[in-house]
C-alpha positions in Angstrom: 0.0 0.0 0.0 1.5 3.7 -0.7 1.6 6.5 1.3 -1.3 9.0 1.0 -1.1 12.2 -1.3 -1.1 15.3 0.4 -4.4 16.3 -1.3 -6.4 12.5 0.4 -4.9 14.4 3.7 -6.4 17.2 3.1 -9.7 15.4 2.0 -10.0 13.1 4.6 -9.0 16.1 7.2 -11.6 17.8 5.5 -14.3 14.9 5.9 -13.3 14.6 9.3 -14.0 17.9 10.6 -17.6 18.1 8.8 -17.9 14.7 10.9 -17.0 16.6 13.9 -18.8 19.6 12.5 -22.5 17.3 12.7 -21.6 15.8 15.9 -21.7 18.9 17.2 -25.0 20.1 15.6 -26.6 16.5 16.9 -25.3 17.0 20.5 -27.3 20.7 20.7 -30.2 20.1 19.0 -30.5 17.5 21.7 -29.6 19.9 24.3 -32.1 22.0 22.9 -35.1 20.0 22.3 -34.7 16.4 23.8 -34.7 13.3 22.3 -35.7 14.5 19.1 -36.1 12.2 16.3 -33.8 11.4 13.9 -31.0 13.0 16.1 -30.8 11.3 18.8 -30.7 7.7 16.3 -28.0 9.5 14.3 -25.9 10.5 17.3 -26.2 7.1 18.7 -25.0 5.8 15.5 -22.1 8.1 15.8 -21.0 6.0 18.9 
């Protein structure tokens, strides 16, 4: 297997921190409202 390019760093940097990004999103809208549907499923998901 080779060595990533610096642009798949980049990328998967960049994929990470929208990951991290909708985490965050989950985690208020259920500090805001509850167990609201499909949040809390997604955020469970998350792990």
């Amino acid at each position: 297997m080779s060595p990533l390019t610096e642009t798949e760093i980049v990328a998967l940097n960049e994929a990470l921190d929208d990951e991290y990004r909708a985490l965050a999103t989950y985690d208020q809208v259920i500090a805001d409202f509850g167990d609201a549907l499909p949040f809390n499923n997604i955020r469970e998901a998350m792990g």
